[in-house]
C-alpha positions as CSV (number, residue, x, y, z in Angstrom):
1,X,1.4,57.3,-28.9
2,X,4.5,59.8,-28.5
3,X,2.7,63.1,-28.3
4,X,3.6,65.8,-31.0
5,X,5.6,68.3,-28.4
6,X,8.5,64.8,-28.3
7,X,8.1,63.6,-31.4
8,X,9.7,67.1,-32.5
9,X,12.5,66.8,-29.7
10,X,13.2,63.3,-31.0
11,X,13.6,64.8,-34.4
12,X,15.4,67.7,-33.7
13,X,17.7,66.8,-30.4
14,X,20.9,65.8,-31.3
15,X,21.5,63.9,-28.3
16,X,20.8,59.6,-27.2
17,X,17.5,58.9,-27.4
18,X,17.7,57.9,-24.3
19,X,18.7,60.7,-22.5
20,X,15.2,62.3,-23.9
21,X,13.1,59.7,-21.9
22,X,15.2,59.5,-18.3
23,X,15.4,62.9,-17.8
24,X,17.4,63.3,-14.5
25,X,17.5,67.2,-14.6
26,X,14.3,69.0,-12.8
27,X,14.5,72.7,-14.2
28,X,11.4,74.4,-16.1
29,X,12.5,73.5,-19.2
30,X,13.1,69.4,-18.3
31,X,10.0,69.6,-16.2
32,X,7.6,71.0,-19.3
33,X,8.8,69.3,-21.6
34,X,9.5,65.6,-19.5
35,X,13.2,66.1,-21.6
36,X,17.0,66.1,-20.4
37,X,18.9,68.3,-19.4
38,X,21.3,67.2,-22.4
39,X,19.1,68.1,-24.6
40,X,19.6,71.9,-24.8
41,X,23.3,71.9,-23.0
42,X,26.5,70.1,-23.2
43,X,28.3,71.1,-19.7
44,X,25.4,73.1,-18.3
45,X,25.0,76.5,-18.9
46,X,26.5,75.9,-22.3
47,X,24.2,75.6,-24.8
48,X,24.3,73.2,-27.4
49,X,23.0,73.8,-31.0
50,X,19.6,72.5,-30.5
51,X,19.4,74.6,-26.7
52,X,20.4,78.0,-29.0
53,X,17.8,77.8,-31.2
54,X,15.0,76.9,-28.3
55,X,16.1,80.3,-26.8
56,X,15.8,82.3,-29.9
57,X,12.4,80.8,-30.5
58,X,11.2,81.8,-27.1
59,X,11.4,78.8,-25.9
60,X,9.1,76.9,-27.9
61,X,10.7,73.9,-29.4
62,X,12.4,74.7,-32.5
63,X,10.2,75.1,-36.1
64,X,7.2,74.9,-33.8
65,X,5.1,77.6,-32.3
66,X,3.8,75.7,-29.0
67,X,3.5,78.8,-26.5
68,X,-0.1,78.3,-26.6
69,X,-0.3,74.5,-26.3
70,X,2.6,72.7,-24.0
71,X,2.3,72.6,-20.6
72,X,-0.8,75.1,-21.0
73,X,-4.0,74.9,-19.5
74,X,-6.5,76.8,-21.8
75,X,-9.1,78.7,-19.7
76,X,-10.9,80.8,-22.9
77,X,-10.2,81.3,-26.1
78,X,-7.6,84.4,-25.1
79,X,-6.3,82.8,-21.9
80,X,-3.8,80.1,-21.8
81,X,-2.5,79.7,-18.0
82,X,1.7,77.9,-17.9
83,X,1.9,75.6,-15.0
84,X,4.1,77.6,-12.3
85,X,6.1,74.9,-12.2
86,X,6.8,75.6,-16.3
87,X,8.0,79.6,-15.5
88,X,10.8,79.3,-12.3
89,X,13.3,77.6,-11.2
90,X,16.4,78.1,-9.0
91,X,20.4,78.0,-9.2
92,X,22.9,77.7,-6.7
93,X,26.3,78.2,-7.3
94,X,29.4,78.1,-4.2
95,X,33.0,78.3,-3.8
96,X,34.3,75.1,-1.7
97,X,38.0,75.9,-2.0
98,X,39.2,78.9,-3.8
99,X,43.2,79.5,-3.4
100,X,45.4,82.6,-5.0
101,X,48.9,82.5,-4.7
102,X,51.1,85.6,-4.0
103,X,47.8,87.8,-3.6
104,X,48.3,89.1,-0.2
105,X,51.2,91.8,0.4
106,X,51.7,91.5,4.3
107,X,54.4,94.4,4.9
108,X,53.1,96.4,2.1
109,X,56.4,96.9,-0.2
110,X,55.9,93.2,-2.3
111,X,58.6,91.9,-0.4
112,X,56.9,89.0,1.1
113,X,54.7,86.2,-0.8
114,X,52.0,84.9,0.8
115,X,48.6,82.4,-0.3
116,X,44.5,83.4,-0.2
117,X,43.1,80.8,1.0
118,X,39.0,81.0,1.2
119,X,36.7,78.2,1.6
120,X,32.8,77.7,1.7
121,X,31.8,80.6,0.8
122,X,29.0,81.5,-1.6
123,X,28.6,82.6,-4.8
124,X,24.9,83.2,-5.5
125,X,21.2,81.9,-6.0
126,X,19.5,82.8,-8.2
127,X,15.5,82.7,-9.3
128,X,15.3,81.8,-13.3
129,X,11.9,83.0,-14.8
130,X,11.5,81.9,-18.1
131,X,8.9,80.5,-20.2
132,X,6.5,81.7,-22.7
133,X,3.7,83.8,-22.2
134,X,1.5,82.7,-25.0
135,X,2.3,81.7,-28.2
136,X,5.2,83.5,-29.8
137,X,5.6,86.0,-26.8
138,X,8.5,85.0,-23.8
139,X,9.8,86.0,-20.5
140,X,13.0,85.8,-19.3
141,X,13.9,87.1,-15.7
142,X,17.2,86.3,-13.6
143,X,16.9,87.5,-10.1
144,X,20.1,87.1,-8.1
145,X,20.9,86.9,-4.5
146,X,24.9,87.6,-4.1
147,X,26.7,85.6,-1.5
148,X,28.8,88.4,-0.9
149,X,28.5,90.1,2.8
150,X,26.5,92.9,0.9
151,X,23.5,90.4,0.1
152,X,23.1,92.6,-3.1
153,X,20.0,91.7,-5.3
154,X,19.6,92.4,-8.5
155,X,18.1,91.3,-11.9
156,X,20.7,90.5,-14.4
157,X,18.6,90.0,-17.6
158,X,15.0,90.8,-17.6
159,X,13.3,91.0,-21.3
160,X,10.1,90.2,-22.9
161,X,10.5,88.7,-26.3
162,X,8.3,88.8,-29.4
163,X,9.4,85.7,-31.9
164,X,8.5,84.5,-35.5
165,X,7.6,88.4,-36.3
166,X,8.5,87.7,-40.1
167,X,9.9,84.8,-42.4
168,X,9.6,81.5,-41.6
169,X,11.5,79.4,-38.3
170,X,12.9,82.7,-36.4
171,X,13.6,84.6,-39.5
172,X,12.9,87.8,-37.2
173,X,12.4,88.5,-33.6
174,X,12.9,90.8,-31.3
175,X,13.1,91.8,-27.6
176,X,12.8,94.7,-24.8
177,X,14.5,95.0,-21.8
178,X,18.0,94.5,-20.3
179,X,19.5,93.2,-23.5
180,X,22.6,90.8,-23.0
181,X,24.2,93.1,-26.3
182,X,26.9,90.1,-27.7
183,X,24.5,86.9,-27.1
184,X,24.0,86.0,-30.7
185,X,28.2,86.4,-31.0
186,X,30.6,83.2,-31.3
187,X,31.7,84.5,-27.5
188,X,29.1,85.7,-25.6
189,X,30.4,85.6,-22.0
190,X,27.6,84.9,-20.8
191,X,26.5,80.7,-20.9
192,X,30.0,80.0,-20.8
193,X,31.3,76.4,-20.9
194,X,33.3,77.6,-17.7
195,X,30.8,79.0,-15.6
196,X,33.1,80.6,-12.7
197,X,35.6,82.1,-14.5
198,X,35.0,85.3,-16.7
199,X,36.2,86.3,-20.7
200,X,38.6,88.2,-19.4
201,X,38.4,90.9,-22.8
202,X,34.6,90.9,-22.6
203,X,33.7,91.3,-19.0
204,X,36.4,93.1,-17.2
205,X,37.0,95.4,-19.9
206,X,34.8,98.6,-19.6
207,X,34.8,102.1,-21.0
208,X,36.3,104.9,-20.2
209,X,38.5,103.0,-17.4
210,X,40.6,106.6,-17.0
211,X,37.5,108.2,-15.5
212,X,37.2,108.8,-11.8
213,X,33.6,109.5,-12.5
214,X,32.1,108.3,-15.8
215,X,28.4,108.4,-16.3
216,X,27.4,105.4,-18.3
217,X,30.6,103.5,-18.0
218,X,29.4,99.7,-19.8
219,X,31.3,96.8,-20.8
220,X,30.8,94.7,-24.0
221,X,29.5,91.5,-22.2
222,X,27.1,93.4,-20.3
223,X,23.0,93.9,-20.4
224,X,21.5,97.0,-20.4
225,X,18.4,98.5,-21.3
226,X,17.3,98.6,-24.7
227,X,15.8,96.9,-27.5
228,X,16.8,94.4,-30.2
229,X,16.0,92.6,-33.4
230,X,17.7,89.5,-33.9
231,X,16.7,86.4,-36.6
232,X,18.1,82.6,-37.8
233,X,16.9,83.0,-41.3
234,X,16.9,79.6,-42.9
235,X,19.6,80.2,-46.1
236,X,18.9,76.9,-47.6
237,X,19.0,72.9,-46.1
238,X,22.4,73.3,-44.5
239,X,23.0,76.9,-43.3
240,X,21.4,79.4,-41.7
241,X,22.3,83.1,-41.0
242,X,22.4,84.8,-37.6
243,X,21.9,88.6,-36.9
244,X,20.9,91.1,-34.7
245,X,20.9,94.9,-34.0
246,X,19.9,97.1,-31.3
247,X,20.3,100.1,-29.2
248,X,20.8,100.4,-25.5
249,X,21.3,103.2,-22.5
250,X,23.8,102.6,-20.5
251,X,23.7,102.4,-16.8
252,X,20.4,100.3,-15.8
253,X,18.5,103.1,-14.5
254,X,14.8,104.6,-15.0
255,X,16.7,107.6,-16.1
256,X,19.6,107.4,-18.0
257,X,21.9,111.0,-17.6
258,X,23.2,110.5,-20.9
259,X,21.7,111.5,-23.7
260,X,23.9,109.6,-26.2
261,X,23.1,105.9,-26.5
262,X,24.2,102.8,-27.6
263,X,24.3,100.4,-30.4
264,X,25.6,97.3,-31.5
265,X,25.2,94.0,-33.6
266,X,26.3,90.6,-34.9
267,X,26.6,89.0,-38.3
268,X,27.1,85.6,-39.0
269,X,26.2,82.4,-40.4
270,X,25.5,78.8,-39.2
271,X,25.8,75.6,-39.5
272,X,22.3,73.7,-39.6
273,X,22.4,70.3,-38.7
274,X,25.0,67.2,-39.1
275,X,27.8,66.6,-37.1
276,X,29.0,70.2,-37.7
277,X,26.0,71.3,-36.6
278,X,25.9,74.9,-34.3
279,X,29.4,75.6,-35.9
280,X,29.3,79.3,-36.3
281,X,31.3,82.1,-37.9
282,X,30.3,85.6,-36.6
283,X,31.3,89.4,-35.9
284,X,30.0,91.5,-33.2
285,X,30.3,95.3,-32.7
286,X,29.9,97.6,-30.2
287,X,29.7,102.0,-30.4
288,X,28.9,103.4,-27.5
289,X,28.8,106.9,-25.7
290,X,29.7,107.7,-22.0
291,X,30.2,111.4,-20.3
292,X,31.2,113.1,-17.5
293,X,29.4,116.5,-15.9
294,X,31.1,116.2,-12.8
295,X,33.9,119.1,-14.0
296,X,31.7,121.7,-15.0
297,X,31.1,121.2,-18.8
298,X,30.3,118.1,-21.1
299,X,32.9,115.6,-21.3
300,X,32.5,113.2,-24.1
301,X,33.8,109.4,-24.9
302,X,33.2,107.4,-28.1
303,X,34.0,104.1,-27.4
304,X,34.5,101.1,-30.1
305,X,34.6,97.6,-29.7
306,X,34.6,94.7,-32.9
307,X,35.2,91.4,-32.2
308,X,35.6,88.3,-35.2
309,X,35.3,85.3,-34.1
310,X,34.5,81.4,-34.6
311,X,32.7,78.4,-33.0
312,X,33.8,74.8,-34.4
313,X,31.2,71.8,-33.1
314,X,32.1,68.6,-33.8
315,X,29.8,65.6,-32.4
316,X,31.3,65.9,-28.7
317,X,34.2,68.7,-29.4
318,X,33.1,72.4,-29.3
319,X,35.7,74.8,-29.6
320,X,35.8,78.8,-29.6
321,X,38.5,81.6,-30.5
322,X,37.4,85.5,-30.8
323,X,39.4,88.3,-31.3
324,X,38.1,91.8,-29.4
325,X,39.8,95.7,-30.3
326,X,38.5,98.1,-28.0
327,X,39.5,101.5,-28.4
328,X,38.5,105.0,-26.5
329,X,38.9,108.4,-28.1
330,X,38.4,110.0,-24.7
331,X,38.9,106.9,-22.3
332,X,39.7,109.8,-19.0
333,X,36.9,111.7,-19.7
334,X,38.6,115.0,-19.9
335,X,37.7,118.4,-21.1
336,X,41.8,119.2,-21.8
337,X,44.1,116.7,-22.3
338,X,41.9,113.5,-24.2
339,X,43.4,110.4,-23.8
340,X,43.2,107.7,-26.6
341,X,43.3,104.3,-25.3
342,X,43.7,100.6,-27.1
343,X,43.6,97.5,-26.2
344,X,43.6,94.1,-27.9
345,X,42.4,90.8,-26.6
346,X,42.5,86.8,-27.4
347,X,39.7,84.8,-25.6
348,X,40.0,81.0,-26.7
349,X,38.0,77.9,-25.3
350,X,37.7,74.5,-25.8
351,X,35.4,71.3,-24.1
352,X,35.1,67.8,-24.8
353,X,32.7,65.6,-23.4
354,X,34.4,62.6,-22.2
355,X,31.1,61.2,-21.4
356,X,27.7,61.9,-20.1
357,X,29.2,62.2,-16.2
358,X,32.3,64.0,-17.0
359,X,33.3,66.8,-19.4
360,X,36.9,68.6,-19.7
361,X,38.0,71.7,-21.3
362,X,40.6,74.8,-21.3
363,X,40.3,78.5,-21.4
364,X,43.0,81.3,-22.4
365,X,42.4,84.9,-22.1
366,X,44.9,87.5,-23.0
367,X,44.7,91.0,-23.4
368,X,47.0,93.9,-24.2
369,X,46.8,97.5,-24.1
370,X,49.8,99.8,-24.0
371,X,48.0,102.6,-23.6
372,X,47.2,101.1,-20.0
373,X,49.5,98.6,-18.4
374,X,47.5,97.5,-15.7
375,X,45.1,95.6,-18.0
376,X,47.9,93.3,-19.7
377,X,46.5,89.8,-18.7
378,X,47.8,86.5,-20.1
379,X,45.9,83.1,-18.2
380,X,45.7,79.1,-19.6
381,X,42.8,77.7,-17.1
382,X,42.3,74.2,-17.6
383,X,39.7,72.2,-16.1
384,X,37.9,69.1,-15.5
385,X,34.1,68.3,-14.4
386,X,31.9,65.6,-12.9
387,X,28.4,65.5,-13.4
388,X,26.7,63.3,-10.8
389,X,23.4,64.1,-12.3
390,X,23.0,66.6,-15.7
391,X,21.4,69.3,-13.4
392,X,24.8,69.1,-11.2
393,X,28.0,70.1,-11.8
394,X,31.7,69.9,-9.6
395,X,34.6,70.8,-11.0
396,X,37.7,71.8,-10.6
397,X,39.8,74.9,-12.6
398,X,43.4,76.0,-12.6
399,X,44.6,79.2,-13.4
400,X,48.3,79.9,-14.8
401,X,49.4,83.2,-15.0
402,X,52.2,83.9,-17.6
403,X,52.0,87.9,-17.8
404,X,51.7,89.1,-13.7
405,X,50.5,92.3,-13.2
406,X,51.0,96.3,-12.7
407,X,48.0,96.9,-10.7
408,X,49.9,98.1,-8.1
409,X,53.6,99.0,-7.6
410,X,54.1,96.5,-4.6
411,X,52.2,93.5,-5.7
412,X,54.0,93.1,-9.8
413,X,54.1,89.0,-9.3
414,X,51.7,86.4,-11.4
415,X,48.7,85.3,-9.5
416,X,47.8,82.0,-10.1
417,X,44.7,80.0,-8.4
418,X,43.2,76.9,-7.8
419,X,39.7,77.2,-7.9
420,X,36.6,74.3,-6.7
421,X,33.4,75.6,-8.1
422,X,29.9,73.7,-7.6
423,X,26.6,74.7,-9.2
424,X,23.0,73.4,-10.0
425,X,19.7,74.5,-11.4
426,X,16.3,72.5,-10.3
């Protein structure tokens, strides 16, 4: 008899049947559940449909509320134990080959080109805790090791989650902790279907960038501390809404110097099951406060960020195009002479699975602000991917750079790469 836990994933998954029996991928989630890897991701860590809504239910299989039963051992009638096995698991991401061109100035006045060439060198691990407590309560913990000389740890996103608060399937939830503030939005940057490369208008743009000393300088991909209410109210048999709305500090500190917080949102709606199923229209928004007391009085920066955007799944194709506006009404900080600063920004991607070993795709990211040259940015990065087993990936991204940059006056010249990139979860 197929227990109740995979008669639900065989209902609900909208991948081969198959795939739900032979799973080949060994993290928490595949090991709890004895499910693939596939089942919740297309190119790993992109989520597919079914893998968003598992997350937002606190990882309990979707329209269920199994935190008390699966993979539990019951020890009273208050105490239900996860196997540890069920809670952590580990990722490993590393660089094999990464090459820049033009993106070493020798003689120091930009007269010479040269070529970066590093290789072996790595990215992270990383310890994923996540799981649920007990029924309708969830942990999720990401503890990184940097590869980088520095050895820097750190815990990217740590909340606890309380799910299925009101309504009916996920109608209302919310969480505590360091809140990941766009990760109900069309583009998160975060789970991307690119893993090494970044949304160029999400992660590397920041407030108050004028600022030799800003006091809560965040970015819109970012998590910080705070707290959220999100939900995926049902809004009939084929569509369902998404929303969410919280407020955060800003630097991720047991005392945060600035008094003036943050908040931000998403609206949307949903496609719910079919081929279109996941497809998602959405808008995400952003206000938030940073200061500076380093000059003697109170320096104050309002800045705004609202990003409209879509998601388009089609069986194997997923495809994503946001817009972001940033603007700061004080982006130097400064008590004097304010400085207004805009930018605009295009982030585009697309994947297709070719099949269930390889998986293609291209990314664009452009941004503009003319109120700071040194941002412009205009890269096409395609790529391709081999997947010897679901929990593995290998790929291989290029990076064209049509826009060069102003970062410093010697080195104006476009930077493009070639960049090897291998990670896995088990």
């Amino acid at each position: 008899m197929i227990p109740p836990v995979m008669r639900t994933v065989k209902r609900l998954c909208p991948v081969r049947p198959s795939s739900i029996s032979d799973a080949q991928a060994v993290s928490q989630f595949a090991r709890k559940y004895n499910m693939s890897c596939n089942a919740c991701h297309t190119a790993f860590p992109r989520l597919n449909a079914f893998g968003e809504r598992f997350k937002a239910n606190g990882f309990q299989m979707p329209g269920t509320q199994d935190g008390d039963e699966a993979g539990k051992s019951r020890v009273t009638d208050r105490l239900f134990i996860d196997s540890i096995g069920n809670l952590f698991g580990l990722r490993i991401a590393v660089n094999p080959l990464q090459v820049k061109s033009k993106s070493l100035d020798r003689d120091g006045n930009g007269s010479r080109e040269s070529t970066l060439v590093n290789t072996g060198t790595a990215d992270w691990l990383q310890l994923f805790t996540a799981g649920t407590i007990y029924k309708n309560v969830s942990i999720f913990i990401e503890t990184e090791i940097s590869g980088n000389a520095d050895n820097t740890i750190k815990n990217n996103w740590f909340y606890l989650g309380w799910h299925n608060i009101a309504g009916k399937d996920g109608a209302m939830s919310a969480r505590l902790g360091n809140i990941p503030q766009a990760d109900h939005h069309v583009m998160s940057g975060r789970l991307r279907m690119i893993p090494n490369i970044n949304i160029q208008g999400m992660s590397e743009r920041k407030s108050s960038e004028d600022s030799a000393s800003p006091d809560d300088q965040v970015s819109a991909a970012g998590a910080y501390p705070g707290i959220e209410v999100f939900g995926l109210p049902s809004l009939g048999e084929n569509m369902e809404g998404v929303y969410s709305v919280g407020v955060t500090q800003g630097k991720k500190q047991a005392n945060d110097s600035n008094e003036l917080k943050n908040v931000f949102g998403t609206l949307g709606l949903r496609v719910k099951g079919g081929d279109f199923d996941g497809s998602q229209v959405s808008v995400f928004g952003k206000n938030a406060r940073d200061t500076d007391t380093s000059a003697g009085g109170l320096a104050s920066n309002r800045w705004f960020v609202v990003s409209p955007g879509f998601n388009v799944r089609y069986k194997d194709l997923d495809g994503i195009l946001a817009f972001f506006y940033a603007e700061d009404s004080n982006g130097n900080l400064s008590l004097t002479a304010p400085k207004k600063i805009k930018s605009y920004s295009i982030a585009g991607q697309l994947g297709y699975s070719l099949s269930r070993a390889w998986w293609t795709g291209v990314q664009y990211d452009w941004v503009d602000s003319n109120d700071r040259p040194r941002e412009d940015f205009n890269k096409i990065s395609p790529t391709i991917w081999f997947f010897p087993r679901e929990n593995m990936r290998v790929g291989l991204v290029g990076r064209l750079d049509f826009q060069g940059t102003n970062a410093t006056a010697g080195h104006p010249d476009k930077i493009h790469e070639l960049l090897v990139h291998v990670r896995t979860m088990f």
